[in-house]
Chimera marker file (.cmm) of the C-alpha trace (Angstrom):
<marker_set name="trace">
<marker id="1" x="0.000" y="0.000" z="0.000" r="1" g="1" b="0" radius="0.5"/>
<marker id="2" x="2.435" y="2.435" z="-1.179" r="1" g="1" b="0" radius="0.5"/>
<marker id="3" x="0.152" y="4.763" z="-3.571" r="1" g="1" b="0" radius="0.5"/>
<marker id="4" x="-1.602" y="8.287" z="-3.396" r="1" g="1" b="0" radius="0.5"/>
<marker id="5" x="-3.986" y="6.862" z="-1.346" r="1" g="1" b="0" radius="0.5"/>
<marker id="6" x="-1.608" y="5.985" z="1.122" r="1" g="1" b="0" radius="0.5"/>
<marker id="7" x="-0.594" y="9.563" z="1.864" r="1" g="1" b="0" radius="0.5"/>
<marker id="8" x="-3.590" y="10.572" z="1.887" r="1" g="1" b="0" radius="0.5"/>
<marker id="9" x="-4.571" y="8.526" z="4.316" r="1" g="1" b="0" radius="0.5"/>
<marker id="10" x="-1.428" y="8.522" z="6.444" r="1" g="1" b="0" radius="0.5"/>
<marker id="11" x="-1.784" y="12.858" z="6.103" r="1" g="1" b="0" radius="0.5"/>
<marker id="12" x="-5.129" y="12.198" z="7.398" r="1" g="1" b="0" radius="0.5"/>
<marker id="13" x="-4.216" y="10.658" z="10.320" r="1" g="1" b="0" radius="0.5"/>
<marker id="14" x="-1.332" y="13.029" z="11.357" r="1" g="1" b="0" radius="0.5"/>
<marker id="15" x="-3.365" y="15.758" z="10.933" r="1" g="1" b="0" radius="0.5"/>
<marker id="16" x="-6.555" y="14.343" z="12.939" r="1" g="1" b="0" radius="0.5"/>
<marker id="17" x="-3.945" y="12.882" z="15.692" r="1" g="1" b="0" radius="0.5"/>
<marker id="18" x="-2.258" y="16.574" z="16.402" r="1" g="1" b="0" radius="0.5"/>
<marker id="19" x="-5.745" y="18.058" z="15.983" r="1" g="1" b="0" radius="0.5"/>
<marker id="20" x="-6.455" y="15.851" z="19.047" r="1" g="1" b="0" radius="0.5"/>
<marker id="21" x="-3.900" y="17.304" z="21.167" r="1" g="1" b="0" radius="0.5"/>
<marker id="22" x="-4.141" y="21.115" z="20.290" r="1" g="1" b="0" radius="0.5"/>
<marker id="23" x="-7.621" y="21.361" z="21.266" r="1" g="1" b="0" radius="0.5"/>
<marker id="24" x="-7.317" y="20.470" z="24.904" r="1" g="1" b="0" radius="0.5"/>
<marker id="25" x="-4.821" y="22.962" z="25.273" r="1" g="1" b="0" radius="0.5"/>
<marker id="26" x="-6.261" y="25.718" z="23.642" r="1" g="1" b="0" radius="0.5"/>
<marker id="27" x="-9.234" y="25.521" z="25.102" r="1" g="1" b="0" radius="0.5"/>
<marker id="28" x="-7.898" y="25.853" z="28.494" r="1" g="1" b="0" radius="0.5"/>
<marker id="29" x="-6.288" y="29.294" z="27.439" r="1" g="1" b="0" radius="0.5"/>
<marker id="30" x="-8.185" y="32.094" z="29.016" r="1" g="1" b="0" radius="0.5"/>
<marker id="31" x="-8.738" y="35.578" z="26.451" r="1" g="1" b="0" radius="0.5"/>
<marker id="32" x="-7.238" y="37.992" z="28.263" r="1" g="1" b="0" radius="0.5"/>
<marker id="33" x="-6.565" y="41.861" z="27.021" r="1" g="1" b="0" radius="0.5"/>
<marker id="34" x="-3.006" y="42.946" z="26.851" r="1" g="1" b="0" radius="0.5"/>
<marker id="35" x="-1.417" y="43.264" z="30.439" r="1" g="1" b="0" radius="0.5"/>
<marker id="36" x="-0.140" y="47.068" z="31.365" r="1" g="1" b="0" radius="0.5"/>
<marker id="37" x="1.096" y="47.689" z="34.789" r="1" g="1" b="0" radius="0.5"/>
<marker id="38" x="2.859" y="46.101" z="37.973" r="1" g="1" b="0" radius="0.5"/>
<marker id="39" x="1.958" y="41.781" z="38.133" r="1" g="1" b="0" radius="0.5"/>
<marker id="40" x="2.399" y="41.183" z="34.599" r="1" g="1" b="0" radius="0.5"/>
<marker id="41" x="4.953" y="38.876" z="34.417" r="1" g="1" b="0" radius="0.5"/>
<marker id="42" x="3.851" y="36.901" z="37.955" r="1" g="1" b="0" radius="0.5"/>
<marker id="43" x="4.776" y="39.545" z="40.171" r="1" g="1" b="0" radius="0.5"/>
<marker id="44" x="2.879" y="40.474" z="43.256" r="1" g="1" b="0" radius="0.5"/>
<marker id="45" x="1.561" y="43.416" z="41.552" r="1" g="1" b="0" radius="0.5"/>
<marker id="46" x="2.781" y="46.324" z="43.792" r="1" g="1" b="0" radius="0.5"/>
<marker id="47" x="4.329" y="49.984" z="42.730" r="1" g="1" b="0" radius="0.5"/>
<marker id="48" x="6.879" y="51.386" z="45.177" r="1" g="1" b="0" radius="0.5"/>
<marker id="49" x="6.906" y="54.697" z="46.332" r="1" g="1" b="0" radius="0.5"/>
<marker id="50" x="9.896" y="55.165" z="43.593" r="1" g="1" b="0" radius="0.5"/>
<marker id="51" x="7.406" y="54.250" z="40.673" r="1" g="1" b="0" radius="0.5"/>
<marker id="52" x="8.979" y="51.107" z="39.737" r="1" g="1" b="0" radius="0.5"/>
<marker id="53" x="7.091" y="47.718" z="40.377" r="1" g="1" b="0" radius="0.5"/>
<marker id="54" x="8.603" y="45.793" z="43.426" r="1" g="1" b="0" radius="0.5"/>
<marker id="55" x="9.075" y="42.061" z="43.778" r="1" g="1" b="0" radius="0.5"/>
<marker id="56" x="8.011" y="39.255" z="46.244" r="1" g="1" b="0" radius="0.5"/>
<marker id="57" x="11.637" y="39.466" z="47.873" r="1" g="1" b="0" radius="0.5"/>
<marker id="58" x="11.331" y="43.551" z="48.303" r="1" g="1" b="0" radius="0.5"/>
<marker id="59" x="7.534" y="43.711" z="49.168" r="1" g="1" b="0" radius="0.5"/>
<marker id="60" x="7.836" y="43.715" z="53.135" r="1" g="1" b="0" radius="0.5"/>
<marker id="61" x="11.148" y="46.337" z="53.035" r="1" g="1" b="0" radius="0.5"/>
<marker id="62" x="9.993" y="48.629" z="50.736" r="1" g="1" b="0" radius="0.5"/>
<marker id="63" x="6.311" y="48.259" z="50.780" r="1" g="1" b="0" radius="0.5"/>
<marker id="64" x="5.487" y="47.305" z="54.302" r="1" g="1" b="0" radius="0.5"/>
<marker id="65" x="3.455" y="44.693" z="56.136" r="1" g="1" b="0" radius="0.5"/>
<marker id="66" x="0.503" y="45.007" z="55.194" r="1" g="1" b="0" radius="0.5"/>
<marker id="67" x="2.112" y="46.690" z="51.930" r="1" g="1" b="0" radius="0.5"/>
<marker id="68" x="0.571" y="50.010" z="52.637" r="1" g="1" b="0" radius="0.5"/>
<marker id="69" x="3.111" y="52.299" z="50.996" r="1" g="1" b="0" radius="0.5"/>
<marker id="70" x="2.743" y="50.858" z="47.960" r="1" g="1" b="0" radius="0.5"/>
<marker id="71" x="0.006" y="50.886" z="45.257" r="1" g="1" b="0" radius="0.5"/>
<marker id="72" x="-1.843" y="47.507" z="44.068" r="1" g="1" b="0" radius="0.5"/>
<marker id="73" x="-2.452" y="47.951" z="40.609" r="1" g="1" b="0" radius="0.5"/>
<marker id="74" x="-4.413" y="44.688" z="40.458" r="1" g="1" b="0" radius="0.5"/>
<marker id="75" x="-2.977" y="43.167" z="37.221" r="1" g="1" b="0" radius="0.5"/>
<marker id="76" x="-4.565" y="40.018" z="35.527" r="1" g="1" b="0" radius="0.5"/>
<marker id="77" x="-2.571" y="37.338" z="36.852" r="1" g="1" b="0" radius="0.5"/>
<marker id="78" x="-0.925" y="38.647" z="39.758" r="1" g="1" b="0" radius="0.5"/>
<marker id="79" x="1.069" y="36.505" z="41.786" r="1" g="1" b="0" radius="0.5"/>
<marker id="80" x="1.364" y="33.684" z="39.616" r="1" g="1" b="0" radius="0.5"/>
<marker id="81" x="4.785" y="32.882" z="40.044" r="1" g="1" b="0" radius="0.5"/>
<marker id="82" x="5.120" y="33.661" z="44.065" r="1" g="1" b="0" radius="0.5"/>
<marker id="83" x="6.498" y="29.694" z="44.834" r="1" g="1" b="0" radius="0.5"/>
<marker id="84" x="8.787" y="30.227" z="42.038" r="1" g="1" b="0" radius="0.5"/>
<marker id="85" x="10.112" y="33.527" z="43.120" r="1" g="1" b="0" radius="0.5"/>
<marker id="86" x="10.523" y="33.021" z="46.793" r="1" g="1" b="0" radius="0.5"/>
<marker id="87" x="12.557" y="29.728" z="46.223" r="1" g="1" b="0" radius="0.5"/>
<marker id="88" x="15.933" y="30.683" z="47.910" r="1" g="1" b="0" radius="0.5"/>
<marker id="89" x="18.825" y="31.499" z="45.081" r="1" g="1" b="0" radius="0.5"/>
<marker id="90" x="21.697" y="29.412" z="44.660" r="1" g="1" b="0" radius="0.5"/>
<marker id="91" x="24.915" y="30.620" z="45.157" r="1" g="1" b="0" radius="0.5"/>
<marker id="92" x="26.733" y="32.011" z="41.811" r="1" g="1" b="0" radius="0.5"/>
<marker id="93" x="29.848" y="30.065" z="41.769" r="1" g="1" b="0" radius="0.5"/>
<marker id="94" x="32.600" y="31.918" z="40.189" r="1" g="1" b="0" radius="0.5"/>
<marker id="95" x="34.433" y="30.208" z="37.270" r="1" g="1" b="0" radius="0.5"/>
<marker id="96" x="38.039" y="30.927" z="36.298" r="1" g="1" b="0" radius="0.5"/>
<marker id="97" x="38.218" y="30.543" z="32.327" r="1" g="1" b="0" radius="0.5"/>
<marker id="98" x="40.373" y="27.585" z="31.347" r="1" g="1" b="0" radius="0.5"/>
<marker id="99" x="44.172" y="28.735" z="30.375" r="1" g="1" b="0" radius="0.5"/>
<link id1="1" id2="2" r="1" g="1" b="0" radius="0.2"/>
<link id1="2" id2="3" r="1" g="1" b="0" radius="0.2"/>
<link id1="3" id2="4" r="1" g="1" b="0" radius="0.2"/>
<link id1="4" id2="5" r="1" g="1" b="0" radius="0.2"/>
<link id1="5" id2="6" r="1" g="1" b="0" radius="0.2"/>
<link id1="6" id2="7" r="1" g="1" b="0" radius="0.2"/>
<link id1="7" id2="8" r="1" g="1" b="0" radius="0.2"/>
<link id1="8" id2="9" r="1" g="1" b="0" radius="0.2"/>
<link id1="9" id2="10" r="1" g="1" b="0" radius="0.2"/>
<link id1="10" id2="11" r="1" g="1" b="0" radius="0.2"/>
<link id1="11" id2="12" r="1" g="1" b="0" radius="0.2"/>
<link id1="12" id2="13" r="1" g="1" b="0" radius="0.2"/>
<link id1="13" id2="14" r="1" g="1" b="0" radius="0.2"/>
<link id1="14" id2="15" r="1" g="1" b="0" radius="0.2"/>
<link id1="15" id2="16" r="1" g="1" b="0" radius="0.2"/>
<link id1="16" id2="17" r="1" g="1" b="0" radius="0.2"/>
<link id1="17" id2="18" r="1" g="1" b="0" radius="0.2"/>
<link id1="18" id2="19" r="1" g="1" b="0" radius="0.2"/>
<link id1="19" id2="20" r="1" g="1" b="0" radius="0.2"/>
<link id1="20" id2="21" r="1" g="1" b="0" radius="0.2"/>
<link id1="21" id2="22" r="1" g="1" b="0" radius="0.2"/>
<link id1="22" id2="23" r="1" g="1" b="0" radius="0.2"/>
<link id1="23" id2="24" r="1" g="1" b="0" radius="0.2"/>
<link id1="24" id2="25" r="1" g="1" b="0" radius="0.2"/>
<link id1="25" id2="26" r="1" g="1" b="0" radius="0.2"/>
<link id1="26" id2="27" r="1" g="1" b="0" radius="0.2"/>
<link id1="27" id2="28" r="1" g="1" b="0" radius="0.2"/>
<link id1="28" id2="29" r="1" g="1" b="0" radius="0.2"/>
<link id1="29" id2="30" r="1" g="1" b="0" radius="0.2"/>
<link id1="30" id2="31" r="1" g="1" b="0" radius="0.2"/>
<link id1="31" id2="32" r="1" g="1" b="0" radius="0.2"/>
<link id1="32" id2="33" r="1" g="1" b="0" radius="0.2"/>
<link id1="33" id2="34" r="1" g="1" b="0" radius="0.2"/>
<link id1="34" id2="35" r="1" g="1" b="0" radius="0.2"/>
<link id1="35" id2="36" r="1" g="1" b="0" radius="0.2"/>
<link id1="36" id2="37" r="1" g="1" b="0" radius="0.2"/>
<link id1="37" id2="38" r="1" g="1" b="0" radius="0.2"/>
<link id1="38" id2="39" r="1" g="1" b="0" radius="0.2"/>
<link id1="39" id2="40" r="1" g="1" b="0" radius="0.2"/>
<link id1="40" id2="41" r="1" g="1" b="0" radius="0.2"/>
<link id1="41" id2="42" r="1" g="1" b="0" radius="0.2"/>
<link id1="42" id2="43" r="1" g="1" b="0" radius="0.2"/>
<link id1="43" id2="44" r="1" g="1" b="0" radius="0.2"/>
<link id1="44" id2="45" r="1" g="1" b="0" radius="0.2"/>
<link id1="45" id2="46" r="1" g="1" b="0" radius="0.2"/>
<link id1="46" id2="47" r="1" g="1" b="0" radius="0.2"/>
<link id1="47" id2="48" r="1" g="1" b="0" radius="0.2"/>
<link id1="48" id2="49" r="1" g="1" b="0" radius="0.2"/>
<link id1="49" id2="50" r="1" g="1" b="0" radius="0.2"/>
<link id1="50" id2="51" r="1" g="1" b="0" radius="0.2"/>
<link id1="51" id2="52" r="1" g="1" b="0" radius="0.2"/>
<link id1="52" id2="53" r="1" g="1" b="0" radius="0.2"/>
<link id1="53" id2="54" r="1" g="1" b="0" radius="0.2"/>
<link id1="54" id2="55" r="1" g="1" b="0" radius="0.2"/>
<link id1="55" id2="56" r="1" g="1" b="0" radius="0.2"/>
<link id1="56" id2="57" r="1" g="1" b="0" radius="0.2"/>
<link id1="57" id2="58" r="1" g="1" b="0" radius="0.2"/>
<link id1="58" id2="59" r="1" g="1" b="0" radius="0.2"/>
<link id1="59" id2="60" r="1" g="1" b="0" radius="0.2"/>
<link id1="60" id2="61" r="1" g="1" b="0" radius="0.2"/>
<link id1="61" id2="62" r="1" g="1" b="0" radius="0.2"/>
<link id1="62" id2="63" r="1" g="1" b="0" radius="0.2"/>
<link id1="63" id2="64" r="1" g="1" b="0" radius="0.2"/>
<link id1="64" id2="65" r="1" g="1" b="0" radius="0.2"/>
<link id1="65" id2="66" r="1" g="1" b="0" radius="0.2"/>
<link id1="66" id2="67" r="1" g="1" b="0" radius="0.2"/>
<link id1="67" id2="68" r="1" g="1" b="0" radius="0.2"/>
<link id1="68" id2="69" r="1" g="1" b="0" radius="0.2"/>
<link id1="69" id2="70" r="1" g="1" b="0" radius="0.2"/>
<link id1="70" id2="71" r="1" g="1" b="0" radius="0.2"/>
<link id1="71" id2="72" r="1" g="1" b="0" radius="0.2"/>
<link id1="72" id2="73" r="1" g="1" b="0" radius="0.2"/>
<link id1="73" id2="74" r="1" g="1" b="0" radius="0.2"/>
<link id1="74" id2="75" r="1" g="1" b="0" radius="0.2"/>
<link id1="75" id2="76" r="1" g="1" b="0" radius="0.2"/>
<link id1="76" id2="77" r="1" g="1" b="0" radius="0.2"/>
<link id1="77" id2="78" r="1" g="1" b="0" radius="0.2"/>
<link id1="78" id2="79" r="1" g="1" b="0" radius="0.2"/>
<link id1="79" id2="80" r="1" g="1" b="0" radius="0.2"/>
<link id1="80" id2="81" r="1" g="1" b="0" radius="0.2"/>
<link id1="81" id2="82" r="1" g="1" b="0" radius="0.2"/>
<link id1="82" id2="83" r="1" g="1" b="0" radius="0.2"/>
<link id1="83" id2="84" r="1" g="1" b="0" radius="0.2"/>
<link id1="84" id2="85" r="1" g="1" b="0" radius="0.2"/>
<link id1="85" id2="86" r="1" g="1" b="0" radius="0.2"/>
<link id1="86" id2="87" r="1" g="1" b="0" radius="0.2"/>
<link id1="87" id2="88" r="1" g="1" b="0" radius="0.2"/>
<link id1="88" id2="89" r="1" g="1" b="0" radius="0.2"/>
<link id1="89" id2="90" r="1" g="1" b="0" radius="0.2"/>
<link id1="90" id2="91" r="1" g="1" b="0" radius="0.2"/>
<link id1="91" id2="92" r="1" g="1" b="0" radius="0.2"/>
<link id1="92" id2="93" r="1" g="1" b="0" radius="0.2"/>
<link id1="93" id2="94" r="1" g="1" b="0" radius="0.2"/>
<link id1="94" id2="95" r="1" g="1" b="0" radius="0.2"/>
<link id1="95" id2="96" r="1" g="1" b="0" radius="0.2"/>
<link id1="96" id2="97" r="1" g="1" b="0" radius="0.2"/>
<link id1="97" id2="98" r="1" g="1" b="0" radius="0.2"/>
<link id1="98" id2="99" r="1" g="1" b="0" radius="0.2"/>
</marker_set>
């Protein structure tokens, strides 16, 4: 079975398998408008007194606790990457380049 019809049919399949597996996903993306602001990326959302946005590991010393000198600006999908961000860094090892 090595013919036209063979491609065909093979083309067929590929294209109804990946269709399969496309759909899920894309249905579980949300429409969201373009995001402006402090939180876009996953942060926790908050402007500092300085205007620039401020991250999970500055929040308490620059914006307080409760964050009350800072502004919320209430971005779609604030916060989404808090566990991430709060994971302690490893240590930057210094590398001497080989001679």
């Amino acid at each position: 079975m090595r013919g036209p019809r063979a491609q065909i049919v093979a083309l067929a399949a590929l294209l109804l398998f990946g269709a399969g597996f496309a759909t899920p996903v894309a249905a579980a993306c949300l429409d969201r408008p373009p995001c402006k602001g402090c939180g876009c990326k996953g942060g926790p959302g908050y402007r500092g007194p300085e205007g620039t946005c401020v991250g999970f590991r500055e929040l308490d010393r620059v914006c307080g606790k409760p964050p009350t000198r800072c502004v919320f600006e209430n971005a779609p999908g604030t916060g989404a990457n808090k566990d991430c961000a709060l994971v302690p860094r490893a240590s930057q090892k210094v590398t001497q380049p080989l001679p």
